[in-house]
LORO-906003 format. One record per residue (C-alpha): x, y, z; residue in one letter. Coordinates in pm, whole numbers, plus 50000, padded with zeros to 5 digits. Each point is the difference from the previous one (the first is absolute). Layout:
XYZA;...
This chain:
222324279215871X;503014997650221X;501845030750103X;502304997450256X;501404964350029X;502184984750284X;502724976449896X;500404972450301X;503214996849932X;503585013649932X;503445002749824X;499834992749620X;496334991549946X;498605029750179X;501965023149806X;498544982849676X;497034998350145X;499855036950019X;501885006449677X;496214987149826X;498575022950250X;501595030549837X;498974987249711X;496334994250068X;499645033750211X;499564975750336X;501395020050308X;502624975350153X;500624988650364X;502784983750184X;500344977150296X;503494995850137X;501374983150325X;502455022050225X;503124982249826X;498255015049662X;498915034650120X;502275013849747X;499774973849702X;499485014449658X;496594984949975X;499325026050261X;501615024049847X;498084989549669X;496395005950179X;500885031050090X;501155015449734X;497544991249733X;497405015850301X;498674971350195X;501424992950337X;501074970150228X;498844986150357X;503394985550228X;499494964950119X;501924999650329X;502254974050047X;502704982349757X;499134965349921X;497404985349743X;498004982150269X;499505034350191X;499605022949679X;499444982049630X;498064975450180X;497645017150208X;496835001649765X;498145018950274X;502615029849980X;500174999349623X;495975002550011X;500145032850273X;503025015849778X;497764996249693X;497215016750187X;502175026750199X;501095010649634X;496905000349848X;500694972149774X;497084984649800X;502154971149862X;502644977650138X;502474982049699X;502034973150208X;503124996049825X;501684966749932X;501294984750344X;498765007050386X;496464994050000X;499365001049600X;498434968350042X;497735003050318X;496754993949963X;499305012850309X;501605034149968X;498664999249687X;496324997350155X;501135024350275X;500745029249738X;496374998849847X;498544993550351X;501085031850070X;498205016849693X;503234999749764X;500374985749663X;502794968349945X;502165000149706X;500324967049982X;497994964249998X;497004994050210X;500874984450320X;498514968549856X;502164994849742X;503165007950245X;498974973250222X;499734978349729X;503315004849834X;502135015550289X;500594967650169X;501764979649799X;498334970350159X;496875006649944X;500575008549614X;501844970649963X;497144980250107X;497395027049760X;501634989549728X;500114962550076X;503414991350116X;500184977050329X;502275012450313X;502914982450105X;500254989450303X;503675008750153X;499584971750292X;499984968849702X;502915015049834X;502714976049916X;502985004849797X;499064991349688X;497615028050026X;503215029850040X;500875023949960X;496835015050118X;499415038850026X;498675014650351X;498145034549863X;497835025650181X;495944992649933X;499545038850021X;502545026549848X;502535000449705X;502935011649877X;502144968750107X;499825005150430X;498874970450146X;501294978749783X;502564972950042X;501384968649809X;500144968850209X;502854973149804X;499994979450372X;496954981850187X;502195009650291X;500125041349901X;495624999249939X;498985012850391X;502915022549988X;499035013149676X;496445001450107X;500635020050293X;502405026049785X;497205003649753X;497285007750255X;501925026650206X;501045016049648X;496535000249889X;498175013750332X;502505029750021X;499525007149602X;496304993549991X;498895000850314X;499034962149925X;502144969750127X;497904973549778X;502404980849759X;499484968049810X;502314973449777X;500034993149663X;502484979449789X;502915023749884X;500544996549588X;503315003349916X;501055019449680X;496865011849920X;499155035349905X;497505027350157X;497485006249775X;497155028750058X;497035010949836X;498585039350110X;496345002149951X;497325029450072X;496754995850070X;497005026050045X;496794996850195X;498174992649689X;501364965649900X;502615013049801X;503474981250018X;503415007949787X;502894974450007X;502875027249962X;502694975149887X;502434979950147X;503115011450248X;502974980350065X;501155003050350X;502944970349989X;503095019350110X;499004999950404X;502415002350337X;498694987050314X;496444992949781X;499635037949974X;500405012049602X;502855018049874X;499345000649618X;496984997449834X;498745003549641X;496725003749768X;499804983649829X;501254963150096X;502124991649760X;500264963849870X;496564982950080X;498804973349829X;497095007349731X;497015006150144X;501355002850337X;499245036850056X;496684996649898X;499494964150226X;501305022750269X;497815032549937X;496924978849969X;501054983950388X;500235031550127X;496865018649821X;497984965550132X;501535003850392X;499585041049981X;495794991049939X;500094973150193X;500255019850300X;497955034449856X;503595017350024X;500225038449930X;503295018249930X;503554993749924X;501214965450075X;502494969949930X;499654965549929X;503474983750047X;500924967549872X;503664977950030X;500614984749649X;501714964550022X;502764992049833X;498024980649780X;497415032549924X;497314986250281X;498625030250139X;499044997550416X;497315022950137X;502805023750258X;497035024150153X;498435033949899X;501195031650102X;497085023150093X;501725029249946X;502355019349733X;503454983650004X;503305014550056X;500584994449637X;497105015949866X;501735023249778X;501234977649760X;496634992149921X;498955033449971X;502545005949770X;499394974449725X;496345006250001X;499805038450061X;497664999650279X;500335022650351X;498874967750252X;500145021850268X;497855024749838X;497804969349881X;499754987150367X;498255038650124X;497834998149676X;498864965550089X;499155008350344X;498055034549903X;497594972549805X;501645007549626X;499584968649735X;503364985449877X;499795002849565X;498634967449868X;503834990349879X;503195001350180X;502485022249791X;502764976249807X;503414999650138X;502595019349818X;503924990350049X;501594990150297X;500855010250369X;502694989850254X;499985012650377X;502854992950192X;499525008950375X;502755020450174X;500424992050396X;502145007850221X;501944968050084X;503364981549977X;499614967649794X;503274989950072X;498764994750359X;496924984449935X;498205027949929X;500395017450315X;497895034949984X;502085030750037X;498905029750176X;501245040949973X;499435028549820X;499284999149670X;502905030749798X;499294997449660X;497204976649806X;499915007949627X;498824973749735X;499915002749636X;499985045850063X;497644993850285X;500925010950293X;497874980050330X;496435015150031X;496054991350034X;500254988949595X;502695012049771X;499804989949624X;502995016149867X;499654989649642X;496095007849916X;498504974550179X;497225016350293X;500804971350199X;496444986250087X;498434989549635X;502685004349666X;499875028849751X;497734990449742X;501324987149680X;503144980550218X;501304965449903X;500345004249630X;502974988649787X;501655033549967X;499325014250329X;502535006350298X;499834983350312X;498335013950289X;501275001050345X;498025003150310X;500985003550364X;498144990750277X;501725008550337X;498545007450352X;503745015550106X;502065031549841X;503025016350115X;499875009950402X;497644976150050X;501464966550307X;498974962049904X;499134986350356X;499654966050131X;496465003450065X;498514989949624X;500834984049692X;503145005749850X;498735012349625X;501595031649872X;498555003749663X;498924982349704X;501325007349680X;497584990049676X;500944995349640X;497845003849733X;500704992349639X;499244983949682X;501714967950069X;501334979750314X;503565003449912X;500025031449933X;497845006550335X;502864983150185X;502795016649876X;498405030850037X;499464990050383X;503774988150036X;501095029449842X;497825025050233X;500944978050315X;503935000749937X;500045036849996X;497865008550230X;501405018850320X;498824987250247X;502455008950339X;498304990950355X;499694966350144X;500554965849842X;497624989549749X;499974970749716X;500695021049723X;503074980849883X;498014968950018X;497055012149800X;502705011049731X;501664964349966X;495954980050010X;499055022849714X;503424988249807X;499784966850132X;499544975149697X;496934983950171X;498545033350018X;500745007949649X;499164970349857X;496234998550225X;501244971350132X;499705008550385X;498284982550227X;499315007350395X;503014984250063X;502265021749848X;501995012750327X;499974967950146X;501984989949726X;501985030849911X;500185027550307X;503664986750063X;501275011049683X;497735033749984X;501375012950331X;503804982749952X;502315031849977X;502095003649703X;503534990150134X;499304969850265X;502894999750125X;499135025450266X;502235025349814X;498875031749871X;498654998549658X;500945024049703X;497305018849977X;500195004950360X;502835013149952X;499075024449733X;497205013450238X;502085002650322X;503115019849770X;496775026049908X;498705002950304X;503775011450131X;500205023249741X;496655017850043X;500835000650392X;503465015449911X;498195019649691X;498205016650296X;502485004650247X;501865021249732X;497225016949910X;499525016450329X;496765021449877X;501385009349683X;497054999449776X;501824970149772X;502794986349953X;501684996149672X;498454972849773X;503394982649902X;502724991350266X;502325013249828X;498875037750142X;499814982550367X;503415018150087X;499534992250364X;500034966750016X;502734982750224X;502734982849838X;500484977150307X;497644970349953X;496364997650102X;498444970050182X;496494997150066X;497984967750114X;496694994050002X;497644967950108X;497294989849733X;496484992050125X;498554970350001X;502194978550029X;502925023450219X;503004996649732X;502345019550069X;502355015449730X;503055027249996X;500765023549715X;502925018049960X;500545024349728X;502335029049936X;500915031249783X;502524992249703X;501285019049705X;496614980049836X;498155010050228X;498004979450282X;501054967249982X;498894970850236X;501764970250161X;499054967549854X;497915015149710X;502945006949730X;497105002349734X;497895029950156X;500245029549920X;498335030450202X;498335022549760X;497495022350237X;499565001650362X;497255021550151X;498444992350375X;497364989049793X;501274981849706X;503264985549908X;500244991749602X;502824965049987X;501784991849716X;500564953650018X;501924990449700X;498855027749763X;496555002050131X;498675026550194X;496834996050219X;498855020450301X;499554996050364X;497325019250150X;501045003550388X;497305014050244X;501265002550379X;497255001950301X;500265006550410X;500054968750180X;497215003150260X;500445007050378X;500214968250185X;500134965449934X;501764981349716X;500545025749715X;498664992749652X;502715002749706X;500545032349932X;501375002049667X;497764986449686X;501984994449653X;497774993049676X;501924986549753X;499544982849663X;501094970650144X;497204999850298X;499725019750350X;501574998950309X;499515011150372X;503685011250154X;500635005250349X;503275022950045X;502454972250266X;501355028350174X;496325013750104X;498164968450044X;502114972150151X;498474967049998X;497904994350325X;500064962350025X;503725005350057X;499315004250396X;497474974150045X;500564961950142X;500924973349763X;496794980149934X;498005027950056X;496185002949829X;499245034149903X;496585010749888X;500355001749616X;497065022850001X;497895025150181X;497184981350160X;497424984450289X;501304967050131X;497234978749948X;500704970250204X;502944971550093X;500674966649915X;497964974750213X;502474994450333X;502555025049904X;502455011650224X;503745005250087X;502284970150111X;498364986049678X;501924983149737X;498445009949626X;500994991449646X;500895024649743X;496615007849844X;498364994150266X;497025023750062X;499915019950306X;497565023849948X;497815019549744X;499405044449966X;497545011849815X;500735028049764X;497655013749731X;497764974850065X;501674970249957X;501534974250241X;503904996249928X;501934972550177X;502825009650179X;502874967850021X;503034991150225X;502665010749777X;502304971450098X;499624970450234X;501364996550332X;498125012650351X;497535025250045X;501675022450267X;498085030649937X;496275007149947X;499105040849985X;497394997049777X;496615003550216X;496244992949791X;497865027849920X;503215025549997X;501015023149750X;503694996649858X;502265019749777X;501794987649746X;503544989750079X;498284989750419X;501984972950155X;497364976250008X;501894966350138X;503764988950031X;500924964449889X;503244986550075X;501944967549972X;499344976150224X;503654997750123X;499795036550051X;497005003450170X;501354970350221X;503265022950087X;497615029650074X;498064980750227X;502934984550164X;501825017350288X;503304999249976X;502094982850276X;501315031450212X;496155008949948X;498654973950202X;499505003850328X;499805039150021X;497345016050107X;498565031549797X;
């Protein structure tokens, strides 16, 4: 029996890791790098009693990725168990073998099976399917897809549409790869265009017993890494879940696997299903599978590995999940990841924890009885983050995952859209808008999605409301509440409350009020202007808005005859650097992240024209072959990559012209908002170079 168990591992998955733990009487531990020496999966050991061993140093490679300090943390703690997570070294044979070398049980497959599965190559080839061979690639062969042989979750992975791009993107994919897996080996296959992700979960014992949990769709994916994903996948074909089940029952006992694991196929357009590569792990999406067929696979993966015999028959699925995945990113600028402390995170009445199921749900298997026509959806929150807690650049950039359960898709997805929309969620960046507008996306609706959704539709998803570059109404709305709360607690002054209706706010100043704020992303900029009338509070511009309420929490607006509220929450900026917005409105209408102008003046306003500033916190990875100043570049032009949360971003010359400036230096660390390079136009770069004429001659 397993007692105390070490999760290799950190951030969302260790806390619901140890969540089944608590459940199963298992005494928890924790590893955590220096950068996560205060993380809530920490935080989450300790508490339920276990404890947690410091990995020194920041980065994967020197912490996550160091099986032989994961295996002396497990012993140092007393461990008898090590569960790896999803991720880092998940699927490593080799730490695998090193954990029960060293007397402890593995929750997970038998080394075997992991090096059977866990490069992609050599599955491919285990289940019949010839290499390709990149060097007789021609064009009739592209677009081709460069992806990682060891790993998942979309690093390592590029799309090659030019013969000329292939070493490049070969090069990219292997660098990605080694500093996310600690493996640089990457092959080619032939990229299928509108396709969809298909998966199948199946759980195996030590006895020969195999379940085929159902089907997952995974289609809705940025950067190859999933964003949505559902269970069932709706829309196959007849007898296309069970052609797929079968596949994956035959490859799990082809190999003797034990454990949770995935079988993931890419559907044609035409229904063909291709062989993608098993995941010898549990998946990020798990839960959505866990849902719809009532099983704990976390709790199935310990029982497993104590020796326990699966039932002869998988439980049948009941209703249907959705996940969405929250990160902490800008979409709008190509997903950039987003880094700071986290104020608020509160799905669905959850607020950010190691589990929360706010409506019934225990958030590892559903409440019995779940899925029936008649029954409310469940919610279930999955987060590694809650309030206090700082997203840093080290790791990936996954907040939470929100899961839906319910008796049918659509209403599964407009529970989802529902709980996302009003969720309060004030801290960095993330993609919650975008999730929101997929889920009502008629592709989405209809199951019509394919993996190429945000190829085809991330311009529209991310285009703000008024393109013009003005300030749209809502906007508006949000930046005239947050005045009012800020002025609401001016006036207040540490009076216990202010009266609920303006019309008691004696002390406001007849003389009109101006207050302007930038929104972020994007930096618009608007000005509201409002001012006390025999109506009361009126506002310039707005004829048709009425202020009802204002509170320093909550301002109630009246817009032609209907009155909604604004809830306005207000947070320090922190010491140093470029300060985060500091005012968060929720509003019916969506949320936004306001920077007061007066306080937080736009810092790109003293820097050179053509300058490159880091768009993110990050490592400068390396240059463009033969870069340097005095050279000319194209806009677009790569001139270097950082790596942040474990993926390579590419870092362009934002116009083109000559390189006069080069600050950025490989291997160093660089905040966001760094000057990183200065490109100017030629003929100005000529006129710098140039002494003038009463310059010539002098001497310094």
């Amino acid at each position: 029996m397993i007692r105390t168990l070490l999760v290799a591992n950190r951030g969302e998955i260790a806390c619901r890791v140890f969540r089944t733990c608590a459940e199963l009487g298992i005494t928890p531990v924790a590893v955590h790098s220096d950068a996560d020496a205060g993380a809530l999966h920490v935080r989450a050991a300790l508490d339920a009693g276990g404890s947690a061993v410091r990995l020194p140093g920041r980065a994967a490679s020197d912490t996550y990725l160091r099986a032989d300090l994961l295996v002396a943390a497990a012993l140092a703690a007393g461990a008898d168990a090590v569960h790896p997570g999803y991720g880092f070294l998940s699927e490593s044979a080799e730490f695998a073998r090193a954990v029960t070398a060293a007397g402890l049980t593995w929750v997970g497959p038998p080394p075997e099976a992991i090096e059977a599965m866990a490069s992609k190559t050599r599955a491919k080839e285990l289940m019949g399917l010839a290499p390709f061979d990149p060097s007789k690639a021609v064009e009739s062969d592209l677009p081709l897809l460069v992806k990682a042989a060891a790993g998942g979750g979309g690093r390592g992975m590029r799309v090659v549409r030019e013969l000329a791009a292939l070493d490049a993107g070969l090069a990219s994919a292997s660098a990605e790869a080694a500093a996310a897996f600690g493996d640089g080996e990457v092959f080619v296959e032939p990229y299928v265009e509108g396709g969809r992700h298909v998966e199948v979960q199946v759980l195996a014992d030590a006895h020969g017993a195999v379940w085929a949990l159902g089907t997952r769709d995974c289609s809705l994916q940025r950067r190859h890494q999933k964003v949505v994903e559902e269970a069932p996948a709706p829309g196959l074909a007849p007898g296309a879940a069970a052609e797929l089940a079968e596949t994956a029952v035959r490859a799990a006992r082809a190999i003797g696997y034990v454990g949770a694991g995935t079988v993931e196929f890419l559907l044609a357009p035409d229904g063909r299903a291709q062989f993608l590569e098993m995941n010898t792990r549990l998946q990020v999406e798990h839960p959505v599978t866990e849902a719809v067929h009532g099983v704990d696979l976390v709790a199935a993966q310990v029982r497993i590995a104590e020796g326990a015999h699966l039932p002869p028959s998988a439980p049948q699925p009941r209703g249907h999940a959705v996940e969405a995945r929250l990160y902490a990113e800008d979409p709008a600028s190509d997903f950039a990841p987003q880094t700071g402390r986290v104020h608020r995170l509160e799905v669905g009445g959850a607020a950010g924890g190691p589990g929360r199921s706010p409506e019934g749900n225990r958030g590892g298997a559903p409440v019995p009885g779940r899925g029936g026509i008649g029954e409310p959806p469940t919610l279930r929150l999955d987060t590694g983050y809650t309030a206090g807690d700082t997203v840093t650049p080290y790791y990936d950039a996954l907040l939470a995952k929100v899961i839906v359960h319910a008796p049918t898709r659509a209403e599964a997805v407009r529970h989802l859209t529902a709980a996302l929309r009003r969720a309060r969620i004030h801290g960095p960046v993330t993609n919650r808008d975008l999730l929101v507008r997929s889920l009502e996306h008629e592709e989405f609706t209809g199951g019509r999605m394919t993996t190429s959704f945000y190829d085809a539709h991330l311009p529209a998803l991310t285009r703000p409301a008024d393109e013009a570059g003005e300030p749209d109404a809502h906007l508006r709305l949000a930046a005239l509440a947050a005045a009012l709360a800020d002025a609401a607690a001016r006036q207040q002054a540490g009076d216990a409350a202010l009266p609920a209706r303006f019309g008691g706010w004696r002390n406001v100043p007849s003389q009109p009020q101006a207050k302007g704020y930038r929104a972020e992303p994007g930096g618009a900029e608007v000005e509201v202007r409002y001012r006390l009338t025999r109506d009361g509070i009126r506002a310039d511009g707005l004829p048709d808005v009425r202020v009802l309420a204002a509170a320093p929490g909550r301002v109630v607006l009246e817009v032609a005859g209907v009155a909604r509220a604004f809830d306005v929450a207000v947070y320090d900026a922190p010491a140093g650097g470029r300060p985060a917005p500091a005012t968060y409105v929720d509003t019916p209408h969506g949320s936004y992240a306001l920077s007061p102008l007066s306080r937080f003046p736009d810092p790109r306003a003293d820097t050179p024209p053509g300058s490159l500033l880091a768009p993110m916190p990050g490592t400068v990875v390396r240059l463009a072959d033969g870069i340097a100043p005095g050279q000319t570049v194209r806009q677009g032009q790569p001139l270097l990559w950082l790596e942040a949360m474990k993926m390579e971003h590419k870092v362009a010359a934002p116009a083109s012209g000559v390189l006069t400036a080069l600050h950025a230096v490989p291997g160093g660390q660089v905040e966001v908002g760094a000057l990183l390079a200065v490109v100017e136009a030629a003929e100005d770069a000529a006129a710098h170079a140039a002494p003038s004429r009463d310059q010539e001659g002098r001497q310094p």
